[in-house]
C-alpha positions in Angstrom: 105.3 116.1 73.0 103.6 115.6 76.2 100.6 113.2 76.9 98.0 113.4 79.4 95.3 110.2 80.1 92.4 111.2 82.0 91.6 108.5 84.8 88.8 107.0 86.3 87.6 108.4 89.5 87.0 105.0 91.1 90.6 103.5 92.5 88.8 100.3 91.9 88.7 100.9 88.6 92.1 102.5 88.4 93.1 99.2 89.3 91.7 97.3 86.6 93.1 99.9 84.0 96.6 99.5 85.7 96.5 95.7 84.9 94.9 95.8 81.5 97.8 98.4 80.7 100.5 96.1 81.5 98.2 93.1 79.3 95.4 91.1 81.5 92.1 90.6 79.2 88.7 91.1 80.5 88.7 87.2 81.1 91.5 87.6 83.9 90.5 90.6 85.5 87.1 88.8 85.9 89.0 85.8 87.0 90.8 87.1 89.5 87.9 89.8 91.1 87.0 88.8 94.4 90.5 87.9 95.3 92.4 91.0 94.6 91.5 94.5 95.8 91.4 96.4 93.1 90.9 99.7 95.0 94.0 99.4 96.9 95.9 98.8 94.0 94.2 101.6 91.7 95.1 104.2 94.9 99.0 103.5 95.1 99.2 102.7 91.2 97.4 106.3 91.6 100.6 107.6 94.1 103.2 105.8 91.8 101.9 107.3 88.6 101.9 110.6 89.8 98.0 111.4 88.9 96.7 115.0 89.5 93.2 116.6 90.4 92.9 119.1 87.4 89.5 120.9 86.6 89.3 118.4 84.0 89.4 115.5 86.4 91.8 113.2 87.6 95.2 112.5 85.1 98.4 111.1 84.7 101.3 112.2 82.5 102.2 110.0 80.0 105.9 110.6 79.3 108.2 111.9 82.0 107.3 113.4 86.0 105.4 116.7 86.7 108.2 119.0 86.2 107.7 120.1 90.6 108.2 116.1 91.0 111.5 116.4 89.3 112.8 119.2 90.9 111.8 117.7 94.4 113.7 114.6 93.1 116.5 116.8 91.7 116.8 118.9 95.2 116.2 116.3 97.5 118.9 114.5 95.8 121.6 117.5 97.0 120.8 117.9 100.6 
């Protein structure tokens, strides 16, 4: 089964979702704001992740790549 997340609109709060996905608490993100740019993390997590505009907003697939990704991968790997 394929999962969809809808994502925030703001990279700077992409960014903050990225690192509470991978385990920081409120307490560190709140730490460490000020010192990290969020936003610039939140647009290439957004790259990296593969996020899409839909009509339904902005979201990312959950399980494997966007079937044209892997068949850019797959041809891309024959030339």
């Amino acid at each position: 089964m394929t999962r969809y997340e809808r994502i925030p609109e703001d990279t700077y709060e992409y960014g903050q979702t990225v690192l509470r996905r991978i385990g920081a608490d409120d307490e560190l993100i709140d730490t460490i704001d000020g010192y990290m740019d969020f936003e610039k993390l939140g647009e290439d997590a957004m790259v990296e992740d593969g996020v899409r505009r839909t009509e339904f907003g902005l979201i990312r697939r959950c399980s494997s790549p966007f079937a044209e990704e892997t068949q850019a991968m797959e041809m891309g790997g024959l030339s």
